[in-house]
N, C-alpha and C positions, 0 to 999 in steps of 0.2 A: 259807851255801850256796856250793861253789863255781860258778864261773864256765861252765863245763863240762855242770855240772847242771841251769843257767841256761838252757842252751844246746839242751840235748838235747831235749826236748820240742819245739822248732821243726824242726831237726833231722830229728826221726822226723817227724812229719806232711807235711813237704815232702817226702819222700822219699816216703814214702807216695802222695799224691799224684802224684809224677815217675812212681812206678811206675805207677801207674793209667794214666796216660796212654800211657806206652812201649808198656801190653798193646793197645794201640788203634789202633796204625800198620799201615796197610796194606801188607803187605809187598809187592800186584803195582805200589806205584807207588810205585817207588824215586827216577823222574827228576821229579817232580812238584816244580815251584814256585810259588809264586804271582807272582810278577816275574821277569823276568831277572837282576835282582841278587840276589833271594834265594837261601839255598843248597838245594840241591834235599834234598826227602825224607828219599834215601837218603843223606845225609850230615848233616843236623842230626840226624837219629832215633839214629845212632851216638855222638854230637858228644853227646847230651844223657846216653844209657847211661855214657858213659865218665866223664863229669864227676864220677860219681858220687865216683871216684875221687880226683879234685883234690883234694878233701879231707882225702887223707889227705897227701899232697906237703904239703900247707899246714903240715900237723898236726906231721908228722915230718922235715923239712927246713929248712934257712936260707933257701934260694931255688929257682928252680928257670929253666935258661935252655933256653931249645926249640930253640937252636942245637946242643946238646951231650945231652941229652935221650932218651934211648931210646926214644919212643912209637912207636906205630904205630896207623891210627888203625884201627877196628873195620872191617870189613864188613859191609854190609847185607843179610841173610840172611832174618830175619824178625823178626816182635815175641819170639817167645818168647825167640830169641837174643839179642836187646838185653836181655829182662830179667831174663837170669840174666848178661850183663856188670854190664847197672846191680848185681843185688845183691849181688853180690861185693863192687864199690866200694864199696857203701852200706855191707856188714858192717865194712869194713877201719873205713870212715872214722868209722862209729860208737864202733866202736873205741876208734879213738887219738881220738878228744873225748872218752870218760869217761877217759884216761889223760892228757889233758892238764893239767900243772897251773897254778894260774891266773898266776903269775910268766912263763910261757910267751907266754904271751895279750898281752904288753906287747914281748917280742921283733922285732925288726926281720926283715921276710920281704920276699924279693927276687924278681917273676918279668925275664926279662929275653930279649930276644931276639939273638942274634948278641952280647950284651953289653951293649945297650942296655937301660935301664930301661922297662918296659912299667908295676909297679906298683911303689912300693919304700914299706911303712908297717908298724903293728906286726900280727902275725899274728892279731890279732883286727880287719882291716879288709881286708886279705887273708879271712880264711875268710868274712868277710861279704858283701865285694862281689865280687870276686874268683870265691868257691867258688859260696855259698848264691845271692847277687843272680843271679848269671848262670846257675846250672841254671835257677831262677823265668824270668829270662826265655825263656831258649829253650822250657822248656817250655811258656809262652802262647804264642809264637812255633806249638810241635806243635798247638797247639788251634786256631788260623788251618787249620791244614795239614789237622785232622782235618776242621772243618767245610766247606773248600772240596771237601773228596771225600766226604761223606756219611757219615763217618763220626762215632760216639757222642761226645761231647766232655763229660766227665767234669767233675763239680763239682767247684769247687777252690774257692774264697773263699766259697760257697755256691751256690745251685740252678743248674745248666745250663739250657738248652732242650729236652735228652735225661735228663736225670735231675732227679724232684725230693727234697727231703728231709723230706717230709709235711707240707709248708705245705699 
């Protein structure tokens, strides 16, 4: 089996999940944080849609430095708009993992800032902690965010306190 194949079934169900979540952001509380160091709302709810995408830079690139970088980052408009960015990302990135082949996976992938090394390993430690670990986090990160406003907070590893799954 390739590596890819291995791969995809985690893939789809955290995405899956991201999604769930994303449909769940309150759009009137964009400045909302739980701390003063946290980043508000309306900027991790974008920050989580977009990442979707990283995956595919992981996928289809050597490196990638955010000095030189074309991003821009989304605007907080609503959940629905966040979740037709996240899906686009999720199709590309879906994508290019069944197209990747598994000699790929051992490749050296670079993100870097201004020049400086932020990660430098092979593109399967990159799409792991990099792409997949860090959507997972932010998106518990959204679940903090949903339940401090009253909002549904979506089973992910199993039962919520707002959804059960017939236990």
């Amino acid at each position: 089996m390739l590596i890819s194949e291995l791969l995809l079934p985690e893939f789809d169900e955290e995405m899956k999940k991201t999604r769930t979540t994303l449909e769940r952001i309150p759009a009137d509380k964009p400045e909302f944080a739980p701390h003063p160091r946290s980043m508000p709302l309306g900027k991790l709810a974008p920050h989580v849609a977009q990442l979707a995408s990283f995956g595919l830079t992981i996928l289809t690139t050597p490196q990638l430095d955010f000095a030189t970088a074309n991003f821009k980052p989304v605007p907080f408009e609503s959940a629905a708009q966040l979740v037709s960015v996240f899906d686009e990302g999720a199709a590309q990135t879906r994508n290019a993992l069944l197209g990747t082949p598994d000699y790929a996976w051992e490749q050296n992938w670079k993100l870097l800032m201004q020049g400086k090394s932020i990660f430098d390993g092979s593109r399967f430690l990159a799409y792991r902690q990099m792409f997949l670990n860090h959507i997972v986090h932010h998106r518990a990160q959204l679940g903090v965010y949903l339940r401090m406003n009253e909002a549904k907070v979506p089973a992910i590893y199993g039962p919520s306190a707002d959804e059960t799954l017939g236990f």
